[in-house]
C-alpha positions in Angstrom: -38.3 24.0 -193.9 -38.7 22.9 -190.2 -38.3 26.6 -189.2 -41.2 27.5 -191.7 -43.3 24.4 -189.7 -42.3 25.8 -186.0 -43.4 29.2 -187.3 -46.5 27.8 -188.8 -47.1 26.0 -185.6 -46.6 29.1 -183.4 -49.1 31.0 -185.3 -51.8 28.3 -184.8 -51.2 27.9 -181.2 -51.5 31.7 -181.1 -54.4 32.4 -183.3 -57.2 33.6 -181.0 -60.0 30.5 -181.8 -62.2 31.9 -179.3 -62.6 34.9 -181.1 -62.6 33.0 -184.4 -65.7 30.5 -183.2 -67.7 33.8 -182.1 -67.3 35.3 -185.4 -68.3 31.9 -187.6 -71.6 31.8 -185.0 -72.3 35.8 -185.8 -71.8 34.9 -189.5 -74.3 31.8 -189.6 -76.9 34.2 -187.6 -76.5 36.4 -190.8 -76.6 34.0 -193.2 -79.7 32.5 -191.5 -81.1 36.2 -192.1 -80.1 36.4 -195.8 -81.4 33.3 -196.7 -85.0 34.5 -194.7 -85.0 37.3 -196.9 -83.8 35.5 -199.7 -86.9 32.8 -199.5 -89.3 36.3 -199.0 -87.7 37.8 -201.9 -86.2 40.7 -200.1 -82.7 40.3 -200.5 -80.3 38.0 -202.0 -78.0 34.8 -200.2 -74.7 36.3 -200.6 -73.1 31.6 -200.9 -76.2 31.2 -203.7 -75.1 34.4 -205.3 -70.9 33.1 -205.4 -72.2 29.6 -206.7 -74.1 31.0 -209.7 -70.7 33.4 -210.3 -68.8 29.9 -210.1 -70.8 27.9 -212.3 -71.2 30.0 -215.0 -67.7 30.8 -214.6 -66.8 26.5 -215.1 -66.0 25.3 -218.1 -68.9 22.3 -219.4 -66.3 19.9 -219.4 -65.5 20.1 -216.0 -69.5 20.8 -214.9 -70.9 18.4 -216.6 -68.3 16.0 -215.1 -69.2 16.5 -211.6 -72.8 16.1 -212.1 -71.8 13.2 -213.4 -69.8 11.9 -210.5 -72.2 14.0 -207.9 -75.2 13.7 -209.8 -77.4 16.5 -207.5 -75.3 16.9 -204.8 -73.0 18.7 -206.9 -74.5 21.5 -206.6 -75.2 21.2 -202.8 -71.8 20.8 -202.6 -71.1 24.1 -204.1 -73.3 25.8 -201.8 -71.8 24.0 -198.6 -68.6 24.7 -199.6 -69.7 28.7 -200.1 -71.8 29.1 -197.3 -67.9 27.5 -195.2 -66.2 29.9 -197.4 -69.1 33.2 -195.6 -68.7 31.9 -192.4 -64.9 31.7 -192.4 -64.7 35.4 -193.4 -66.7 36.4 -190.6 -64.3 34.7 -188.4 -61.1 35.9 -189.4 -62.8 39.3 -189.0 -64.1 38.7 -185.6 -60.5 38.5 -184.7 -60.0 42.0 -184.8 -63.0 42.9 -182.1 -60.9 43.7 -179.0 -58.6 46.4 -180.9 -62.0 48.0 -182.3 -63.5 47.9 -179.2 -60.1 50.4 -177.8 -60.2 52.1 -180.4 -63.7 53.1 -180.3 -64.9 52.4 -176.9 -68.2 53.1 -177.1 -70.5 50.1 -177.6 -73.0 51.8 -180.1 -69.8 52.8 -182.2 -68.5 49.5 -182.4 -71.5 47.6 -183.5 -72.4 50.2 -185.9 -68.7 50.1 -187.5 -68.9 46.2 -187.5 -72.4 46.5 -189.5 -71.1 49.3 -191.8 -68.4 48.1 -192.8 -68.9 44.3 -193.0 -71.7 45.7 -195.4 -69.8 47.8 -197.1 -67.1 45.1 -197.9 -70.0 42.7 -199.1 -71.8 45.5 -200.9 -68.0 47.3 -202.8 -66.0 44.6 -202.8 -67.5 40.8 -203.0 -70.9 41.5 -205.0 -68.6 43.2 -208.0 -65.8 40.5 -207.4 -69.0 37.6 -207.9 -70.3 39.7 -211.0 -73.7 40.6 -209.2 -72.5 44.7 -209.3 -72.1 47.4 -206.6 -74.9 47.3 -203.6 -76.0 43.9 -206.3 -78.0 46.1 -209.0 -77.4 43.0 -211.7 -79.2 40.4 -209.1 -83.0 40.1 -209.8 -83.9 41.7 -206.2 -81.8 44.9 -207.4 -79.7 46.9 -205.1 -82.3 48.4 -202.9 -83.6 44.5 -201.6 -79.8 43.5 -202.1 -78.4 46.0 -199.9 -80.9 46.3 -197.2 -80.6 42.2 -196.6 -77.2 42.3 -196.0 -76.9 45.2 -194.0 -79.8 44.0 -192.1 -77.3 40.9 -191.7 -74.4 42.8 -191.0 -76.3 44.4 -188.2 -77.2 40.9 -186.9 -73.3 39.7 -187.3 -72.1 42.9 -185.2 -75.1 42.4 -182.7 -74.5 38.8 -182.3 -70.5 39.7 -182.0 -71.0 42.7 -179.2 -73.6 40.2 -177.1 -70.8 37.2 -177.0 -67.6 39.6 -176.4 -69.0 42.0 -174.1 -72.2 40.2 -172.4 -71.0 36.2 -172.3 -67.5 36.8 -172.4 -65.7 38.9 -169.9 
């Protein structure tokens, strides 16, 4: 047990925050984007998108008990604790910047592997996972308006990312 807490502890004084912080700013510039789009009805707001997957997904019991206790805030509280949820991910994946950055070494590379492929794991992997299909074709914008929002905020996320670790940071 304490050896499980020193090596607990060890990987939180290790964990590159810095790194961490840059991504979670990236991710909100995104979001900020998305939720644009979203208002324009050109894309779709990847936390409103999870919340409507999670609701549905909650039994009425359970619903129609926190609207009790919440009343409306219930479901602000859903999408607060989703938008958290898409602004952690972006963090964690920020995290892994430097070792792209060797690997690729050229700037334009890097930025457009961070847009591709943090698109391309909201596009294949989380939209199916939420129920809203591949590049979103069962949201109401369809997967034309659905994918060109978020890779236009995946290009914002790896553009914000590239400014902080290569302009601000060194």
């Amino acid at each position: 047990m304490v050896a499980a807490l020193k090596s607990i502890s060890a990987f939180v004084r290790r964990f590159p925050w810095h790194r961490f912080a840059a991504g979670a700013i990236a991710g909100g510039g995104a979001l900020i984007i998305t939720l644009i789009l979203r208002m324009l009805g050109l894309g779709l707001f990847l936390p409103e998108v999870a919340v409507d997957f999670t609701v549905g997904r909650i039994p009425g019991q359970f619903e129609s008990f926190f609207i009790r206790t919440l009343g409306e805030g219930a479901k602000l509280l859903a999408l607060l604790t989703a938008v958290v949820v898409f602004l952690i991910l972006p963090g964690i994946y920020a995290t892994l910047f430097w070792r792209v950055q060797r690997w690729l070494k050229r700037r334009w590379f890097v930025i457009a592997f961070f847009t591709l492929t943090s698109a391309g794991i909201i596009l294949l992997g989380i939209l199916p996972l939420i129920d809203a299909g591949f590049f979103g074709s069962k949201t109401s914008v369809g997967p034309g308006f659905a994918s060109f929002s978020q890779v236009l905020g995946s290009w914002v996320y790896a553009a914000v990312l590239d400014y902080v670790f290569v302009e601000v940071a060194p």
